[in-house]
SEMARDO-981645 format. One record per residue: residue in one letter; x, y, z of N, C-alpha, C in turn; residue number from 0. Coordinates in Angstrom, 2 decimals. Example, Ala and Ser with C-alpha at 12.3 -4.5 7.8 and 13.67 -1.06 7.14 Angstrom:
2
   type        nX        nY        nZ       caX       caY       caZ        cX        cY        cZ   seq
      A     13.19     -5.69      7.80     12.30     -4.50      7.80     13.20     -3.30      7.80     0
      S     12.85     -2.25      7.08     13.67     -1.06      7.14     12.90      0.03      7.87     1
This chain:
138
   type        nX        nY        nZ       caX       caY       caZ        cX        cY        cZ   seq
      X    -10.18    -39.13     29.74    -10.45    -40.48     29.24    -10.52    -41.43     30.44     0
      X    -11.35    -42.15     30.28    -11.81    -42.81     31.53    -10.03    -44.21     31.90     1
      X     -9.90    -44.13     32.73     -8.69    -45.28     33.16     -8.37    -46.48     32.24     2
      X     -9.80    -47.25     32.34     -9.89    -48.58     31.91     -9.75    -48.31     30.19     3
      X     -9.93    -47.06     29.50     -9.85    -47.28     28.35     -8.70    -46.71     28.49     4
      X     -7.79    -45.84     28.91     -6.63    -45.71     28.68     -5.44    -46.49     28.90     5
      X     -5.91    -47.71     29.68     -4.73    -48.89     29.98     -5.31    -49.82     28.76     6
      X     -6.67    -50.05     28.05     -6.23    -50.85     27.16     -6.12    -50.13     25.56     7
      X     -5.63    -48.99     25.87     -5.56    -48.28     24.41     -4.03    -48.39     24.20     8
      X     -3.02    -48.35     25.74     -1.92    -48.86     25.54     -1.50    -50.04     25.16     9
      X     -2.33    -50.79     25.60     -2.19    -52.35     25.40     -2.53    -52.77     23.62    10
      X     -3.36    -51.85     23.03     -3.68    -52.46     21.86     -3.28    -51.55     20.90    11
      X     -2.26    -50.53     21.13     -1.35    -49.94     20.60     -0.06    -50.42     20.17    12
      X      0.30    -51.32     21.60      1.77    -52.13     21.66      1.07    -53.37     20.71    13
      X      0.22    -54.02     20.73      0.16    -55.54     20.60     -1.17    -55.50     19.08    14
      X     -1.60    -54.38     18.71     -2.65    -54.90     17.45     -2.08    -54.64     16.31    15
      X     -2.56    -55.05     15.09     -2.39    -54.59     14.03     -3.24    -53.43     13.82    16
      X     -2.27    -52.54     12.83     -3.41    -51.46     12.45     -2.44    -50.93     11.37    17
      X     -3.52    -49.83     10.71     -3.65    -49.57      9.67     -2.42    -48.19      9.46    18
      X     -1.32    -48.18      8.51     -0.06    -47.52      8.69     -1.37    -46.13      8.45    19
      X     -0.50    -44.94      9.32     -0.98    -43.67      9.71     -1.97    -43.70     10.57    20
      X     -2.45    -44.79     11.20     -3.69    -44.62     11.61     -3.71    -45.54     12.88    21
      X     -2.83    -45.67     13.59     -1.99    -46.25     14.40     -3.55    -46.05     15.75    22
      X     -3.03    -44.53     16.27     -3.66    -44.54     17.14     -5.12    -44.62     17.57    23
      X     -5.72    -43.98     16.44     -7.05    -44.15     16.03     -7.60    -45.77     15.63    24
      X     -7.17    -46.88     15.42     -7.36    -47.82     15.92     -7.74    -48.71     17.34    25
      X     -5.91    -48.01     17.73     -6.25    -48.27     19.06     -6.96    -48.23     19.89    26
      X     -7.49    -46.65     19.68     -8.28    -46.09     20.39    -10.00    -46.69     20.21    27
      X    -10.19    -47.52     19.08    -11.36    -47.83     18.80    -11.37    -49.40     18.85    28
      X    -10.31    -49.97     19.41     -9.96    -51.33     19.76    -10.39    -51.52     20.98    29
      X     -9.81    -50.61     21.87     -9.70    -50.13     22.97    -11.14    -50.14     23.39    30
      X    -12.01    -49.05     23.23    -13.17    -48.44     23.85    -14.11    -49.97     23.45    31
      X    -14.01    -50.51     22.22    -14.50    -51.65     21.91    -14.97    -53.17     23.31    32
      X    -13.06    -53.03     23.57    -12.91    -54.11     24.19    -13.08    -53.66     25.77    33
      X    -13.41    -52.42     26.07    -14.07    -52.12     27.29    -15.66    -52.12     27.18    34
      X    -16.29    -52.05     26.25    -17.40    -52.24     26.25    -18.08    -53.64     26.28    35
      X    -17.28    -54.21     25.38    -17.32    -55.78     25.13    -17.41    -56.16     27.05    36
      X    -16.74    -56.02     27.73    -16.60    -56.09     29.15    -17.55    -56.14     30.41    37
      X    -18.17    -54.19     30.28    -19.24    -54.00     30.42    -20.57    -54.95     30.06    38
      X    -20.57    -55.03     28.68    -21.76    -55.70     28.57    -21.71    -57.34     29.46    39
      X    -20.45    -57.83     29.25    -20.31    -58.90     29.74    -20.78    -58.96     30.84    40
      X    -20.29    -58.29     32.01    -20.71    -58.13     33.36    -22.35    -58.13     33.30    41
      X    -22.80    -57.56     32.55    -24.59    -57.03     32.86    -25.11    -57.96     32.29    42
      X    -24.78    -58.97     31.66    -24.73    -60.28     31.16    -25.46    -60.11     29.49    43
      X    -24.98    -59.66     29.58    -25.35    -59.13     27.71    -24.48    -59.48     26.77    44
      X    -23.32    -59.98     27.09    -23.11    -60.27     26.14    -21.68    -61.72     26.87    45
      X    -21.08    -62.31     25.34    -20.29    -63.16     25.86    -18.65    -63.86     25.12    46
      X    -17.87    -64.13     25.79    -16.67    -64.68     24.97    -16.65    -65.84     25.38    47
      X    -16.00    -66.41     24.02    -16.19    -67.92     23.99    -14.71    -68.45     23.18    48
      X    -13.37    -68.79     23.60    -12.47    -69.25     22.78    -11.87    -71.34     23.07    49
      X    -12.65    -71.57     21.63    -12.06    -73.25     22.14    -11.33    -73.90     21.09    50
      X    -11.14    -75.09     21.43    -10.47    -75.85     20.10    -11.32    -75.38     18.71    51
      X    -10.39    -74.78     17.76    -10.88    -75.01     16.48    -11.25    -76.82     15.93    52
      X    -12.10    -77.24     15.73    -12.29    -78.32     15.54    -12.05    -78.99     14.12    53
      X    -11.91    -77.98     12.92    -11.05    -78.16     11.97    -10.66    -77.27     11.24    54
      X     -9.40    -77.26     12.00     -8.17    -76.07     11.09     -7.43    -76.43     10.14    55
      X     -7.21    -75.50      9.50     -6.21    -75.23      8.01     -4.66    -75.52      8.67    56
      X     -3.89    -76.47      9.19     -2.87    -76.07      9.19     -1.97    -76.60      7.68    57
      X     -2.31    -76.11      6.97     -1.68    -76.23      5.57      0.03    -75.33      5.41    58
      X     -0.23    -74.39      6.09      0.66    -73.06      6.33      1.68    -73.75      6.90    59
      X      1.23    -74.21      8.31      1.71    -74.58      9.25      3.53    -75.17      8.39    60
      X      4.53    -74.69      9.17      5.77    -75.83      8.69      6.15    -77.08      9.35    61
      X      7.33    -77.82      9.42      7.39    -78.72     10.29      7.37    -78.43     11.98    62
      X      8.38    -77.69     12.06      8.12    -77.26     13.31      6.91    -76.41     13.97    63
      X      6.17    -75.86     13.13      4.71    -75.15     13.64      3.63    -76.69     13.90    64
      X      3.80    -77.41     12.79      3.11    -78.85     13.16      3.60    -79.43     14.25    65
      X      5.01    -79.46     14.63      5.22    -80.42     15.83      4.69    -79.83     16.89    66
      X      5.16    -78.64     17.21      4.40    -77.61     18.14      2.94    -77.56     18.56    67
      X      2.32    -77.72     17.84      0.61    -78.07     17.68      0.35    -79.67     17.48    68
      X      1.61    -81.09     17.45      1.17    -82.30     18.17      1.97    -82.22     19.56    69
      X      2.51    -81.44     19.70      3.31    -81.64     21.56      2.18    -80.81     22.36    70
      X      1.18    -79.97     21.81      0.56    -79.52     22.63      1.25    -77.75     23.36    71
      X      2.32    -77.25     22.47      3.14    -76.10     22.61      2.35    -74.63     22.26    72
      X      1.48    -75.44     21.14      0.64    -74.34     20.40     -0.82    -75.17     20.16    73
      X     -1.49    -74.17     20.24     -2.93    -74.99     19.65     -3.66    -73.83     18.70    74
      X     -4.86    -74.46     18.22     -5.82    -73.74     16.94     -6.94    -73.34     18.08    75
      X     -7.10    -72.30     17.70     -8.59    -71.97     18.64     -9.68    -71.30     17.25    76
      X    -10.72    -71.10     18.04    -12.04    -70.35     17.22    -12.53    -69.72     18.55    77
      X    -13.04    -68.17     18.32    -13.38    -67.55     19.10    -14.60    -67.07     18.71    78
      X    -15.54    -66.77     19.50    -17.22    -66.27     19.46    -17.06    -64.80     20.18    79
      X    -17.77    -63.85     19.35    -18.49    -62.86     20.61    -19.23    -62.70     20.82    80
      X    -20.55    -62.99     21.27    -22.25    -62.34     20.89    -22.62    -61.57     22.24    81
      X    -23.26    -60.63     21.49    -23.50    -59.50     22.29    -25.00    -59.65     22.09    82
      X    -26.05    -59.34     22.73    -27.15    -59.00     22.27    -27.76    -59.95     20.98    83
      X    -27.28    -61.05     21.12    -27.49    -62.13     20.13    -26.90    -61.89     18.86    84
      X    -26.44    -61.14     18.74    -25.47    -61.09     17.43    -24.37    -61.19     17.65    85
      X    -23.49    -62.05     16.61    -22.40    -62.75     17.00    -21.45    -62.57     15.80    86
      X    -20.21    -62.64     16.05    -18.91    -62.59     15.35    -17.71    -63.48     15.51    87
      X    -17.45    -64.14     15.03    -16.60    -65.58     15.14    -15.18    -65.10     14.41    88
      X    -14.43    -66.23     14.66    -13.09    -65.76     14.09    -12.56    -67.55     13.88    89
      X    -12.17    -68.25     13.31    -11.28    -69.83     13.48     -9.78    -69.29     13.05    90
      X     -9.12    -70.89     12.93     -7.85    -70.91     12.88     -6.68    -69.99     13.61    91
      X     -7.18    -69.75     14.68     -6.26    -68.93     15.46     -5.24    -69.33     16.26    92
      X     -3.57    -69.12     15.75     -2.71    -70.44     16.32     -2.27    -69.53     17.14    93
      X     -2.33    -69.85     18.27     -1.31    -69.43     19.81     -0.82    -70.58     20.43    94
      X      0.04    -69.72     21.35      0.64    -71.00     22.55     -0.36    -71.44     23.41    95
      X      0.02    -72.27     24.11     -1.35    -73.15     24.55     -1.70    -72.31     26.21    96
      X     -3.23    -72.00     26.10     -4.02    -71.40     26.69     -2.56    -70.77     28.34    97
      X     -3.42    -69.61     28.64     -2.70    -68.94     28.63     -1.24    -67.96     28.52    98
      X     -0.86    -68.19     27.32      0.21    -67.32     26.72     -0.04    -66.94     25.08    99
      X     -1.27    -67.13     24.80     -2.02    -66.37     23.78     -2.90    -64.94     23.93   100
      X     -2.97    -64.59     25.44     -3.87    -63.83     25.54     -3.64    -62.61     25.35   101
      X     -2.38    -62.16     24.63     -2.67    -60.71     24.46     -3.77    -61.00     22.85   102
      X     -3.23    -61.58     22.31     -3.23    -62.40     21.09     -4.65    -61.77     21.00   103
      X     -5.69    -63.03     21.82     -6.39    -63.38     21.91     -7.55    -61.92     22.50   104
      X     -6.95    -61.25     23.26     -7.29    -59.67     23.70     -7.36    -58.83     22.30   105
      X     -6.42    -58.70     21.60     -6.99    -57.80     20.25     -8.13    -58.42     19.89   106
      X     -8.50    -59.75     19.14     -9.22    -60.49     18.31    -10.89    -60.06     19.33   107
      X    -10.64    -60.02     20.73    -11.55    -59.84     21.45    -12.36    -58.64     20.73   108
      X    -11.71    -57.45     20.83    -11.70    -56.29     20.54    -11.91    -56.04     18.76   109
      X    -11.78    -56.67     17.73    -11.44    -56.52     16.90    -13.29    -57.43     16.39   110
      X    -13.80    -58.46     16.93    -14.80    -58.99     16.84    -15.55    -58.29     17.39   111
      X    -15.74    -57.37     18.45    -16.83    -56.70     19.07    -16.95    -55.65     18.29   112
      X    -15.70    -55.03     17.57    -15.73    -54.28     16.54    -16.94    -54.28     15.49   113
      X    -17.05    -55.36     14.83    -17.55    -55.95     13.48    -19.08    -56.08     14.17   114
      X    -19.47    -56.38     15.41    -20.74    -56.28     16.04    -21.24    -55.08     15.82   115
      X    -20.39    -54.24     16.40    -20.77    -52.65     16.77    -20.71    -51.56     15.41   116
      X    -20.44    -52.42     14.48    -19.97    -51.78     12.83    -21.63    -52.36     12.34   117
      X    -22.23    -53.87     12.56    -22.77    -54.00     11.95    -24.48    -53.35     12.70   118
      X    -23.83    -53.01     14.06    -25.39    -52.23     14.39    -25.72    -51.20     14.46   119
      X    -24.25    -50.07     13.96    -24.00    -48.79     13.80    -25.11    -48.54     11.83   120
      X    -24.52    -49.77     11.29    -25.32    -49.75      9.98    -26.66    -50.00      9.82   121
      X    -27.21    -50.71     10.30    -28.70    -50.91     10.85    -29.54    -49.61     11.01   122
      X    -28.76    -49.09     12.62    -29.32    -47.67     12.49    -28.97    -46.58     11.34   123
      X    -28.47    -46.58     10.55    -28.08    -45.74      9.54    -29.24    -45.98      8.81   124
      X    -29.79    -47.38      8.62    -30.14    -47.52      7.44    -32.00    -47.76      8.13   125
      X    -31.77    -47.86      9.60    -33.41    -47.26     10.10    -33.51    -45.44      9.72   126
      X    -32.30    -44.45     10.02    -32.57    -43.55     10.34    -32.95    -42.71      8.53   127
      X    -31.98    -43.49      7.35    -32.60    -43.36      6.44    -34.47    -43.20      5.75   128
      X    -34.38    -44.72      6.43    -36.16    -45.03      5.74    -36.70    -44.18      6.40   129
      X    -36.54    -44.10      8.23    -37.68    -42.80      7.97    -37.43    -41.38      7.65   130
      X    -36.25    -41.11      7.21    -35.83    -39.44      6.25    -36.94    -39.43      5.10   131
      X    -36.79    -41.04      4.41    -37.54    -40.92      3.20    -38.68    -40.35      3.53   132
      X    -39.01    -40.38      4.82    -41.02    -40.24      4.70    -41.00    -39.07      5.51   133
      X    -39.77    -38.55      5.97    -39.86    -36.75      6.43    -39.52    -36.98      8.03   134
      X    -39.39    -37.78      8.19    -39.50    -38.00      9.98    -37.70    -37.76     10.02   135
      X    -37.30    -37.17     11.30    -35.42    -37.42     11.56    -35.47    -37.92     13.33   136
      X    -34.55    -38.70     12.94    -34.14    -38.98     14.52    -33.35    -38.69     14.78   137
């Protein structure tokens, strides 16, 4: 397994949510995700984008999660990924204020490039279908 995916398969093992029994196999697809997400970045293909949510739900929020987010302790973000012009967003995302959200902010990375790579994995499914119908396989 290549390095870079094995230091962040640890990382999003310790720090993501995932699905009970299925722990590692997440990770592992969090992981390879958010190294690719990377890659593309570099070759300039693709991009992350996390800023002020400009209007969040803090309805949830309690007193002290509100004071925290007017002292400036915590803030709301919205995050973008677009890769190849297709894009995956996320709002209301409460962390501590810019940098000490970022593991946080590292799954969600990974977890949005996900939903990219889910929705162009289906595309081709559903190119490699139409032409089955007419006898052709790719």
């Amino acid at each position: 397994m290549d390095e870079r995916i094995r230091a962040e398969y640890r990382f999003q093992l310790e720090h993501g949510g995932m699905r009970v029994g299925h722990q590692a196999e997440d990770a592992l697809e969090r992981a390879r995700a958010r190294v690719l997400l990377h890659d593309l970045e570099d070759a300039g293909r693709a991009a992350i984008q996390w800023e002020h949510d400009p209007d969040p739900d803090v309805s949830w929020l309690d007193e002290r999660g509100l004071e925290e987010l007017r002292d400036g302790t915590t803030e709301i973000l919205q995050g973008l990924v677009t890769i190849d012009g297709r894009t995956a967003a996320i709002g209301g995302v409460h962390v501590y204020a810019r940098g000490h959200g970022g593991g946080y902010l590292r799954v969600l990375e990974a977890e949005l490039t996900g939903e990219i790579l889910e929705e162009i994995r289906g595309e081709e499914r559903e190119e490699r279908a139409r032409w089955a119908a007419v006898g052709v396989q790719l």
